[in-house]
C-alpha positions in Angstrom: 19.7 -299.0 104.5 16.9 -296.9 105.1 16.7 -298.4 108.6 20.5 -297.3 109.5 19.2 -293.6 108.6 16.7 -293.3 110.9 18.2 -295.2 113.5 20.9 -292.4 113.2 18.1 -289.8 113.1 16.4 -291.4 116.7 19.8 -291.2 118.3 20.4 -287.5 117.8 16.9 -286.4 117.9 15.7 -288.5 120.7 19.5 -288.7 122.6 22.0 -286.5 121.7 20.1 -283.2 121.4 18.1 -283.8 125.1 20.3 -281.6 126.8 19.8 -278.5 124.3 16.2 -279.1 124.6 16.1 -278.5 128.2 17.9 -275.6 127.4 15.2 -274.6 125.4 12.7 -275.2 127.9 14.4 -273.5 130.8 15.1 -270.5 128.8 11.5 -270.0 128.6 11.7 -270.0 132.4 14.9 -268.4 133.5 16.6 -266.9 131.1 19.7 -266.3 133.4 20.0 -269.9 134.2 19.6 -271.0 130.6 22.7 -268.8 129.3 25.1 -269.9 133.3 26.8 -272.0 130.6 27.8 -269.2 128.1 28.4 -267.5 130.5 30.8 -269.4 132.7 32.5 -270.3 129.2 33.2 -266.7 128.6 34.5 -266.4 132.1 36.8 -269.6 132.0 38.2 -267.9 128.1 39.1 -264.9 129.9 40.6 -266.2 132.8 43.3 -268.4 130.1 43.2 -264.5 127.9 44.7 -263.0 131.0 47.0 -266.0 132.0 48.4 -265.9 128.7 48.9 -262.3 128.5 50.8 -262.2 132.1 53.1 -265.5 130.8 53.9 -263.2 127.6 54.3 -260.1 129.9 56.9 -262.4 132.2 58.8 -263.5 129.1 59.2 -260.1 127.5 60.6 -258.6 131.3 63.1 -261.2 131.1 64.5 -260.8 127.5 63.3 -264.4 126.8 61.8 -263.7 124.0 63.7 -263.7 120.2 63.3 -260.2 118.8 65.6 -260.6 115.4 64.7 -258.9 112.7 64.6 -261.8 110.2 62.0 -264.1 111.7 63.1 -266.9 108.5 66.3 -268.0 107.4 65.4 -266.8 104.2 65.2 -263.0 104.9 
């Protein structure tokens, strides 16, 4: 049993975390390259913030949208 840990422990230290510890080691180089990935994440999150604002915007201009006052059958 004490085989199946560590064999869990090689594959995530010596596998599955490579990638972060290149990372690492490029931030220590170019700190701009090591954060392109935050970066381009933040970018992609804003890009579907705005889509999703203009698709509410474009349901609102055409009285789409359900503005009841009870928003429950129970009210």
């Amino acid at each position: 049993m004490k085989d199946f840990f560590y064999a869990i422990q090689d594959l995530f230290v010596n596998v599955l975390f490579q990638p972060l510890d290149a990372l690492r080691a490029l931030e220590l180089k170019s700190w701009l390259a090591a954060n392109a990935f935050s970066w381009i994440f933040i970018l992609i999150g804003m890009g579907f913030f705005v889509y999703w604002m203009l698709q509410l915007k474009s349901f609102s201009d055409n009285n789409e949208e359900d503005k009841s006052i009870s928003s429950h059958s129970f009210l």
